[in-house]
Every structure is written in structure tokens, then in C-alpha cells.
BAFI-3210 file (N, C-alpha, C; in Angstrom, 3 decimals, decimal comma, padded with zeros to 6 digits):
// residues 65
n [1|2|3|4|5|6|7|8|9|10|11|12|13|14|15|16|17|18|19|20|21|22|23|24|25|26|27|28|29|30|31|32|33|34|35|36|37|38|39|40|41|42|43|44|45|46|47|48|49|50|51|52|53|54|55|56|57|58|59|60|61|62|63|64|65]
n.u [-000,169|002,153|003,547|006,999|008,330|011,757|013,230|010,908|011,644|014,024|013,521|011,683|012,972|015,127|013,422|012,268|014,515|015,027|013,083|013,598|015,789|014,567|012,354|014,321|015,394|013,555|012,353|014,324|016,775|015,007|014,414|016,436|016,559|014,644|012,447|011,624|012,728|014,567|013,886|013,906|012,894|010,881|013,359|014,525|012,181|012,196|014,758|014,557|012,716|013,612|015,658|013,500|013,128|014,958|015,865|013,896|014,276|016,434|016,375|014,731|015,867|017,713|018,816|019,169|021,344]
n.v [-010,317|-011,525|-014,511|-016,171|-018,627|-019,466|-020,269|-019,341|-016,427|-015,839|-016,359|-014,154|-012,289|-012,634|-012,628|-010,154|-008,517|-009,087|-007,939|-005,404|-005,100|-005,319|-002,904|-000,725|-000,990|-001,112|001,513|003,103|002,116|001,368|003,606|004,550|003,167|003,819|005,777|008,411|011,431|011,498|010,821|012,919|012,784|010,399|008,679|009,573|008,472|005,706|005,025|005,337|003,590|001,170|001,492|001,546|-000,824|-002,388|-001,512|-002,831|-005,808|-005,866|-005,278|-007,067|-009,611|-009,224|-010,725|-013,422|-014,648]
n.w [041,213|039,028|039,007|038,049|036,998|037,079|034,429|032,841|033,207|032,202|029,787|028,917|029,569|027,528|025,111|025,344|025,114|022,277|021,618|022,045|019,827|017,409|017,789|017,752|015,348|013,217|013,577|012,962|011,442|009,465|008,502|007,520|004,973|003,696|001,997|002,482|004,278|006,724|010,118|013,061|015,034|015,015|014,917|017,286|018,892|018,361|019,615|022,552|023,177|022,468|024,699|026,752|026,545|027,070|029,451|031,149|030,796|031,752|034,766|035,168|034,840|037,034|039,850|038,770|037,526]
ca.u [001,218|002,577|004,964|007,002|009,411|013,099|012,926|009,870|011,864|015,006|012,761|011,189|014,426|015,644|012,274|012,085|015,886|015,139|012,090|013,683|016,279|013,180|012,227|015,300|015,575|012,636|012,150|015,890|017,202|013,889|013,983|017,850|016,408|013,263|012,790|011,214|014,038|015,109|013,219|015,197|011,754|010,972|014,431|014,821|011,265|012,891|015,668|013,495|011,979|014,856|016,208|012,700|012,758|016,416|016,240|012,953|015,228|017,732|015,221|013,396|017,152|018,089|019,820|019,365|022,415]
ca.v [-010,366|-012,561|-015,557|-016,610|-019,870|-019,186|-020,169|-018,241|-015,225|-015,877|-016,328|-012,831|-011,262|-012,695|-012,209|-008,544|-008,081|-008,930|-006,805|-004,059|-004,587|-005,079|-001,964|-000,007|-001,497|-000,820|002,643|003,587|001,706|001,570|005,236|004,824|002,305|004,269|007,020|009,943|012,042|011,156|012,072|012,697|012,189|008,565|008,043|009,382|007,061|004,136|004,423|005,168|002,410|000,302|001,568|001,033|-002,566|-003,260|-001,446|-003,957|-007,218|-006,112|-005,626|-008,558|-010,454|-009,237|-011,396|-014,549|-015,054]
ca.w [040,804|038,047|039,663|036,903|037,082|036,392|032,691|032,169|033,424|031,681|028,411|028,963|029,191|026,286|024,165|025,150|024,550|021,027|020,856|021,609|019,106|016,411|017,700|017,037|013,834|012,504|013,737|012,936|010,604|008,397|007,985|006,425|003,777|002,985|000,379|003,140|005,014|008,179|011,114|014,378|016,248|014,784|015,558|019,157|019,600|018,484|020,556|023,577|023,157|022,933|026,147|027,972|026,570|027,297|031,053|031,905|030,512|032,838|035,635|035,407|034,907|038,431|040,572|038,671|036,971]
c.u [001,469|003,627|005,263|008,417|010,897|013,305|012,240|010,183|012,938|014,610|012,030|012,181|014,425|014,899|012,105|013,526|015,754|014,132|012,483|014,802|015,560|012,629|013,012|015,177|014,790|012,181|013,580|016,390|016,194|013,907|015,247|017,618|015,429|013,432|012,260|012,401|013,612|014,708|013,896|013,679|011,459|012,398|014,637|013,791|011,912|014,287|015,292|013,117|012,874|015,537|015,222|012,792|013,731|016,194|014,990|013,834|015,763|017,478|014,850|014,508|017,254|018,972|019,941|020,564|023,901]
c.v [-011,677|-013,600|-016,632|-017,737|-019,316|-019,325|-019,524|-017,000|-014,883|-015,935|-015,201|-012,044|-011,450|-011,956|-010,632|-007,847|-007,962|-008,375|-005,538|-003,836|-005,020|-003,882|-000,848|000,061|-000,918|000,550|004,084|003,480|001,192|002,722|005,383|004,277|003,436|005,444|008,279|009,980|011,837|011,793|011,847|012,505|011,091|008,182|007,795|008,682|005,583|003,858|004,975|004,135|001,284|000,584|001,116|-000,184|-003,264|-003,076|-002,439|-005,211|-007,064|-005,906|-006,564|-009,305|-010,832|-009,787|-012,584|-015,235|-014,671]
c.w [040,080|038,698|038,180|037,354|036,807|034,778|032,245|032,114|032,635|029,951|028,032|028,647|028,057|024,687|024,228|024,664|022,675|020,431|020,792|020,419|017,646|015,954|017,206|015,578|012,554|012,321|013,397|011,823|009,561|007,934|007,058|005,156|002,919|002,681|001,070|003,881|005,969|009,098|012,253|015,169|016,337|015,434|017,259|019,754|019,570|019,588|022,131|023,709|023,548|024,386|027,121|027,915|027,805|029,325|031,600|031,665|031,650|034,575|036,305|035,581|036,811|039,029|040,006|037,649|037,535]
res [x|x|x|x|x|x|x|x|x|x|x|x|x|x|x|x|x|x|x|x|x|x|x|x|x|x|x|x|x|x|x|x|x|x|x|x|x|x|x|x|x|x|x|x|x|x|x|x|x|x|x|x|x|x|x|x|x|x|x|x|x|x|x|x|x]
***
């Protein structure tokens, strides 16, 4: 098991918070820019994704704030 300091945990959150909205982004809002039609499967992955990120952030957060 990983034992991670309070900063180290509060720096995880944060860092995965903004991966998953990378992920979104990219898997979502890349497909609105780009010149192939819109796939609702890429999409509903990307925002999968974003929810697994976001619900571990808020996880791992826990009680420390």
C-alpha cells in the first residue's frame, strides 16, 4: 500500500482532476473541432472517463479538507 503525505494526496487530486478534464476535452471536444462526424461512442468514452477520474479525486480527497 502506497502511504502518501497530505500534500502528495492533495496534489493527486488536483493532478487527476485536471486529467480528467484533458480527457473530456480531448475526446469530446476534439471531435467538435475535427472534420469526421461525431461519434456518440468516443464521446460517451470520454465522458466515462472523466467521471472515473473525477470520482477517484474525490475518493482519494476524503476527509481531508
Amino acid at each position: 500500500m502506497v502511504r502518501l503525505t497530505r500534500g502528495r494526496r492533495e496534489l493527486l487530486v488536483e493532478k487527476s482532476a485536471d486529467l480528467a478534464n484533458f480527457a473530456v476535452a480531448g475526446l469530446v471536444f476534439g471531435q467538435a473541432v475535427g472534420q469526421e462526424t461525431f461519434s456518440p461512442g468516443i464521446g460517451l468514452a470520454g465522458m466515462a472517463i472523466w467521471l472515473g477520474l473525477m470520482t477517484f479525486a474525490y475518493a482519494l480527497r476524503g476527509d481531508s479538507r
